[in-house]
Structures are given as C-alpha cells and as structure tokens.
C-alpha positions in Angstrom: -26.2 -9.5 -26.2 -29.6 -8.3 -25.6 -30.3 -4.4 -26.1 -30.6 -3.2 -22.3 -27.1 -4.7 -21.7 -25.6 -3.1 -25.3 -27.2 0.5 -23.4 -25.8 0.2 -20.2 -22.5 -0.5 -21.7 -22.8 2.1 -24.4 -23.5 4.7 -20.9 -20.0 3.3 -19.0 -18.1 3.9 -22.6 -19.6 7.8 -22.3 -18.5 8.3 -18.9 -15.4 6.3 -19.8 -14.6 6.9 -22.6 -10.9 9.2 -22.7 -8.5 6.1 -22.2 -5.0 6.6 -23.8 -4.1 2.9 -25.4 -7.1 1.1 -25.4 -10.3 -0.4 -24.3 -12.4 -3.4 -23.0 -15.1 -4.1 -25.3 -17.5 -7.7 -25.3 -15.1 -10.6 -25.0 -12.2 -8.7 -26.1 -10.0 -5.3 -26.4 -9.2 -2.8 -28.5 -5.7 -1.1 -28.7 -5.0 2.0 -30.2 -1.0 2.7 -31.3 -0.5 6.1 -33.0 -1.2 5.1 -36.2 -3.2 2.1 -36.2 -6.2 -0.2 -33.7 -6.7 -3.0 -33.5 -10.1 -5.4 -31.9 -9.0 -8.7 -30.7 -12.3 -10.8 -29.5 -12.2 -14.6 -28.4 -15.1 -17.0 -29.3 -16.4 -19.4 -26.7 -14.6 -22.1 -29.3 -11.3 -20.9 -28.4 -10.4 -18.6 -31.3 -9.4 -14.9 -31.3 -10.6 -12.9 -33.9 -8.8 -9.9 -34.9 -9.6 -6.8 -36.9 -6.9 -4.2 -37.2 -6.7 -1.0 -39.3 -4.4 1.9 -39.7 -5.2 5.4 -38.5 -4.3 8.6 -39.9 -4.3 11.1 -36.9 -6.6 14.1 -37.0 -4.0 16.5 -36.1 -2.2 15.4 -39.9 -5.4 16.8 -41.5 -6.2 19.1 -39.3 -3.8 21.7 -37.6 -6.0 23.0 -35.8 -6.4 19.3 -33.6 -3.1 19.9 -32.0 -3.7 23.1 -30.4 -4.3 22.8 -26.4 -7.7 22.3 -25.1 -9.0 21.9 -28.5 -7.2 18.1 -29.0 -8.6 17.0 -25.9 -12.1 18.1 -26.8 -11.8 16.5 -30.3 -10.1 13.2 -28.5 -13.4 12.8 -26.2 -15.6 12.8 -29.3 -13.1 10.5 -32.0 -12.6 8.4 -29.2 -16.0 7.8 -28.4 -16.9 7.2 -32.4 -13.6 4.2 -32.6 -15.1 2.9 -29.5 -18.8 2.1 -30.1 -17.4 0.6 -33.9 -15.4 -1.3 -31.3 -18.2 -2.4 -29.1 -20.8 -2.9 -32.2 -17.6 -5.3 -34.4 -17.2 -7.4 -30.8 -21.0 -7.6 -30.0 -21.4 -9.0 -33.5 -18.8 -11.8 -33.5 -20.6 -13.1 -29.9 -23.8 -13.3 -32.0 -22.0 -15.1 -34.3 -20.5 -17.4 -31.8 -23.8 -17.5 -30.3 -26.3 -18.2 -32.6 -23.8 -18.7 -36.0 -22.4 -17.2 -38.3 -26.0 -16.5 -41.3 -27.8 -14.9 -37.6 -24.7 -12.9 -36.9 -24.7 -11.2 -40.1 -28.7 -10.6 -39.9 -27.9 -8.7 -36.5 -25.3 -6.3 -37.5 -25.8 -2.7 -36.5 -26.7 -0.6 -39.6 -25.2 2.7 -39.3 -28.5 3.9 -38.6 -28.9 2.0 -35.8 -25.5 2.7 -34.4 -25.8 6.3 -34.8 -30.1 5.9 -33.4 -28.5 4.1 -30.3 -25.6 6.2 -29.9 -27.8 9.2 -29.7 -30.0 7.7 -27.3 -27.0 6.8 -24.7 -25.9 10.1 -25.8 -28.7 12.3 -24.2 -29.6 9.9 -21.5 -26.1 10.4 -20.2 -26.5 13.9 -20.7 -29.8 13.7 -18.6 -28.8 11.4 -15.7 -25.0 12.9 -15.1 -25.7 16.3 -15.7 -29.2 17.7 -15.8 -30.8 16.0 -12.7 -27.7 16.5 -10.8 -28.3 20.3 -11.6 -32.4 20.3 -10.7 -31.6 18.2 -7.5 -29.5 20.9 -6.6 -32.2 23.6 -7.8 -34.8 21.8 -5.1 -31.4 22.0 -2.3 -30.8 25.7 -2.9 -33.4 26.7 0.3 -31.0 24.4 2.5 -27.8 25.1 0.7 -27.6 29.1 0.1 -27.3 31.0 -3.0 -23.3 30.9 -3.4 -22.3 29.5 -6.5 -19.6 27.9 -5.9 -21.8 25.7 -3.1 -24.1 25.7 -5.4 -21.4 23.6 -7.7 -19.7 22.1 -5.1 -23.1 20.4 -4.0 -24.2 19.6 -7.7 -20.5 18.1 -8.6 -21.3 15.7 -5.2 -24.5 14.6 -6.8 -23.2 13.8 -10.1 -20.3 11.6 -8.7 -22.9 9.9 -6.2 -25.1 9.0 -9.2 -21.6 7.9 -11.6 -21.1 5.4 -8.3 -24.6 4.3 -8.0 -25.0 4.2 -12.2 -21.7 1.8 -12.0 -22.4 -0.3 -9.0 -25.9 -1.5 -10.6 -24.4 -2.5 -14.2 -21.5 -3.7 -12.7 -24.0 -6.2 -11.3 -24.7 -7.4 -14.7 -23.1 -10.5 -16.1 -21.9 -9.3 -19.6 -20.3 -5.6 -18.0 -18.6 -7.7 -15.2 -16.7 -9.9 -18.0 -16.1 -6.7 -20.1 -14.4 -4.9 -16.6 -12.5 -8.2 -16.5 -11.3 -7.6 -19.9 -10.7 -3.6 -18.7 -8.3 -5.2 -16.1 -6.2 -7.1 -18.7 -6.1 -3.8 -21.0 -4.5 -1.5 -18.2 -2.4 -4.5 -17.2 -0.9 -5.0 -21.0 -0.7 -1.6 -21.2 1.6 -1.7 -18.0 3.7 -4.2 -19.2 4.5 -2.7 -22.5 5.4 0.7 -20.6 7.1 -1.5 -18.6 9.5 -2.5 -21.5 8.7 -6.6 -20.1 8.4 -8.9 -23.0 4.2 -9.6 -23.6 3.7 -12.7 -22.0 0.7 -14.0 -20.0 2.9 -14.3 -17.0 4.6 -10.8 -17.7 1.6 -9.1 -18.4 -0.1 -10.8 -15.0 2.2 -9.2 -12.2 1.0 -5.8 -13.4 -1.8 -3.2 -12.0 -4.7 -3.1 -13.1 -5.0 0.3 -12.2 -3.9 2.6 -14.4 -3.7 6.4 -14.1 -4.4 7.5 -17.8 -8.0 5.2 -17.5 -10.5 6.7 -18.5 -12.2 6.5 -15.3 -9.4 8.7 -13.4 -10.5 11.1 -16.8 -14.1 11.6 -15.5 -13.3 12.3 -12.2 -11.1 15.0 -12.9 -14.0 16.1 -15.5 -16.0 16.3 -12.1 -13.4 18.7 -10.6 -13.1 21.0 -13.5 -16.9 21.0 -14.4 -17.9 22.3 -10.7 -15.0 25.4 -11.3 -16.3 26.1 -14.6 -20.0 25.8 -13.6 -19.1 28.2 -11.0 -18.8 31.0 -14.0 -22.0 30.5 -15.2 -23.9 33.1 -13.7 -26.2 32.6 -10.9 -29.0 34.8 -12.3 -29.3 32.6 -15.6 -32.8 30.3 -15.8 -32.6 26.9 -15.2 -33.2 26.0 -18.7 -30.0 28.2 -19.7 -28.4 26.6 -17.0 -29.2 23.2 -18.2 -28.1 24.6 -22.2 -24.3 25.4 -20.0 -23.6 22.3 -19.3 -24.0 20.6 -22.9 -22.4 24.0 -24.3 -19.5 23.7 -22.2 -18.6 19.8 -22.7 -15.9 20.5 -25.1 -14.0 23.1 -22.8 -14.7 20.7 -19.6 -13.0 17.8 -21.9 -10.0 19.6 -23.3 -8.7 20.9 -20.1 -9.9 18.0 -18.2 -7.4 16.7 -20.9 -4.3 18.9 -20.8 -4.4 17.9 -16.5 -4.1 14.1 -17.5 -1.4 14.8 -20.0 0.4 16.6 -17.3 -0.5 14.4 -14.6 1.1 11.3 -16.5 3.9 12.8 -16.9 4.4 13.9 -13.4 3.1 11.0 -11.5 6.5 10.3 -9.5 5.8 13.8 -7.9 3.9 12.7 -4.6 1.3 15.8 -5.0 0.4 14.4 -8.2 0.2 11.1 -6.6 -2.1 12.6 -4.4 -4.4 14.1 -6.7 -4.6 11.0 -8.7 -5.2 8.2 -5.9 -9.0 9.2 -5.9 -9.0 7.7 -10.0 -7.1 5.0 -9.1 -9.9 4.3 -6.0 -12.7 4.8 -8.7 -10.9 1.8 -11.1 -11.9 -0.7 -8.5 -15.3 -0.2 -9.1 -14.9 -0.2 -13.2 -12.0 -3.6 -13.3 -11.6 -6.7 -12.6 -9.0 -9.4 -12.1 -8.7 -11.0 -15.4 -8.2 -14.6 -16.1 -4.9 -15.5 -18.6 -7.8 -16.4 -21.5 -8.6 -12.5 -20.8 -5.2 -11.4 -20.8 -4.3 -13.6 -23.8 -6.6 -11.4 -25.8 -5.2 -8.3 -24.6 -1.8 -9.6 -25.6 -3.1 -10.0 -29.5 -4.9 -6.8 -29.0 -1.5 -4.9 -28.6 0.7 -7.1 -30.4 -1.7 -6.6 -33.9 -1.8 -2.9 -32.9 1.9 -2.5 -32.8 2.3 -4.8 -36.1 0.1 -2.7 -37.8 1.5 1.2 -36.1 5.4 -0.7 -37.2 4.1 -1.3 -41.3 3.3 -5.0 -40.7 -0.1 -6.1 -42.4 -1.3 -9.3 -43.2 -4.3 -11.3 -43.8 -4.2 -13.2 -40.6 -7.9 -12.4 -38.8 -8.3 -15.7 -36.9 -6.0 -18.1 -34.9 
C-alpha cells in the first residue's frame, strides 16, 4: 500500500475513529469485545490471518476512566492508538501477500514511524477540519455578523462540507473503497450478533450496514456539540487563541459527544432519537459499502476470535 493511500486512510480513522465493536482496516477487521481484539485479514491466496489479544480495560487501572465525560475523551484517544496498530498489523500482511513474506518484514512500521505518521495525520486533521474551517469563517464575518453563535453555526457548516468533500475524494481511491466494503461487513456482523442470529455468511448478510454506534454518526454529533461549545469561547479572543480552543477543547467535545451516543443507543426505539440519529445513518452511505461474503467471511472470524478470546479461549491457531 503506497504512503498517500496509508495517509488518507490514517485521516478517515481520525474522523472515524469512536466505533463501539470494531473496525475495517486493509483487507480485514478488527473487533473489540470487552476484554479482548482481535485483527482478522485475508490474503489474495485465500487465507485469513488472525491476531487476537486480551485487553485489560483502562477503567480497571484507572478509576478515574469511568467517570462521565472523561471515558469518552480517553475512548477517542485509546481507540485511535488500537486502531492504527490495527491498520499498520493489516497493511503489513498485504505486503507480505504482495511482495512475500522476507519484503514484508523489511516494511514494517517501526514505532517511530507509526508514531512520525500518526502525528503527521494527527495535525493535518487538525488543520483541514478545524482551523481552516475557523479562518474561512474569519474572512465570512463582514457577510455574516459578529454573533457567535452564527459565527459557529457558519463555521460547524464549513467543517461538515470539507468532512463530505475530504470523504468523497478518498472514497474515490481503490484501497479505501475495499476497506469501506469491509466497514459494511463490520456493522453488519455486529448486527447480527446484537441480533442474537447464529454468525453465518447468510445470517450476517440480511443485516444493515448502517449502524448507529459508527463512528461516523460519532463525528457528526462532534459537529453539533463543537459549534455549542465554540459558542463559549469568547468572541473578543485573537484568532490564534481561537485556533489554541479548538485543540484545547477536543477532549470535552469527545466525552460529551460520547455520553449522547451512549444514550442515544440506548434510546433508539424513541422516534425523536430516531430523528436525531437518521443524519449518521445518511453520512454511513458515504463511508460503507456492500460487502461481498469473502468480506463478510472475515468479519465473521473477526468476531468469532474476539469473542473466543473475551470467553477465556486462546489457542495458537493464526492462519486457516
């Protein structure tokens, strides 16, 4: 996978990145059970390779993790960390599949490197979803007026419009459209489990693939609660203390942004909260696909290994 594609995807995982159970990743998923993940990637040669570990949740070691607000602000950033080891095992074992196994292990991401590209995706995201939506505005403010909650309003609009436009050009890109496939079988597995149907291809197929704990629903309701508490920041600030607010304030934006989608799941019968939640579920067409049964085959491993491993199970099994 060449390094512009790894980037682009690394950007969606940012903006995506608060999904409850799992995630796509290159030719392959990753579930996430409370105690354990697991990576599930098929090779062009038919085989599924899995790696699957046990977790320890934060909040065991730390108290402090359960408290509200501040476990959805520590989920956005422990999330993120499991999911580009995800994207960096999976982009591996298609080099290996590509080029074999001796160039595969000359191509593996040092931590250096992860951490080097991570912070480059990192700012850049900070950059193109948050501070040029805020000078953009700045230059609009003769048209607009100096109310701050237009202001917000008009700045929340131009960071949504540039999310759309960011996904509708990498969406155009052969590796993201497979991995969006793969997104598809995730929320659909995911379904089926909730669902209580037995994991089968055919089970699993019937299902949505539009979920309402994706991560994508996540960052448009981080849209909503940035522009209300954007609005607080006073109007008089610089713009360069302007700009400092909206990195500051990331974690607060996540962790209530998180406490909605906890209580949105759990009300979703309610048709108010159906109503609130149809504009995520309008957004997921843009970041799935229809997957094919090879796709949903590995979603299926995904979550079985996950489950194996959450249940006690562990063996030695990594390819089949």
């Amino acid at each position: 996978m060449s390094v512009p594609t790894r980037i682009a995807l690394l950007m969606y995982l940012l903006a995506e990145k608060i999904n409850i159970g799992g995630q796509a990743v290159i030719e392959g998923v990753m579930m996430r059970a409370p105690r354990s993940m697991a990576i599930a990637v098929r090779r062009a040669s038919g085989e599924i390779v899995v790696k699957k570990d046990e977790v320890v949740p934060l909040s065991e070691r730390y108290p402090v993790v359960k408290l509200p607000v501040v476990r959805g602000a520590v989920a956005l950033f422990a999330s993120l960390i499991v999911g580009i080891k995800a994207l960096n095992f999976s982009a591996n074992e298609a080099i290996v599949e590509e080029e074999g196994e001796a160039a595969g292990k000359k191509e593996e991401m040092s931590s250096w490197v992860m951490a080097g590209t991570m912070a480059f995706a990192f700012g850049f995201g900070i950059l193109l979803f948050f501070i040029m939506p805020l000078y953009l505005t700045k230059l609009l403010v003769p048209l607009i007026g100096g109310s701050n909650i237009v202001f917000n309003l008009v700045d929340g609009v131009i960071r949504v419009t540039v999310f759309l436009l960011y996904i509708s050009v990498i969406s155009r890109m052969g590796d993201i459209q497979r991995v969006f496939q793969y997104h598809g079988a995730e929320h659909k597995s995911i379904f089926a489990f909730e669902a209580g149907d037995e994991l089968t291809v055919e089970n699993v197929r019937r299902h949505s693939r539009l979920h309402p704990r994706c991560g994508t629903s996540f960052l448009l309701i981080v849209m909503l609660v940035s522009i209300v508490i954007f609005s607080m920041v006073p109007k008089v600030w610089p713009f360069y203390m302007k700009a400092a607010s909206r990195v500051v304030l990331l974690p607060l934006i996540a962790g209530v942004s998180y406490e909605f989608l906890k209580w949105s799941a759990k009300n979703d019968s309610a048709a108010l909260v159906k109503l609130i939640i149809a504009p995520g579920l309008a957004l997921q067409r843009l970041t799935t696909r229809e997957p094919d049964d090879s796709q949903l085959e590995v979603a299926i491993r995904s979550m079985e290994e996950a489950l194996a491993v959450n249940a006690g199970y562990k063996d030695d099994r990594l390819v089949i």
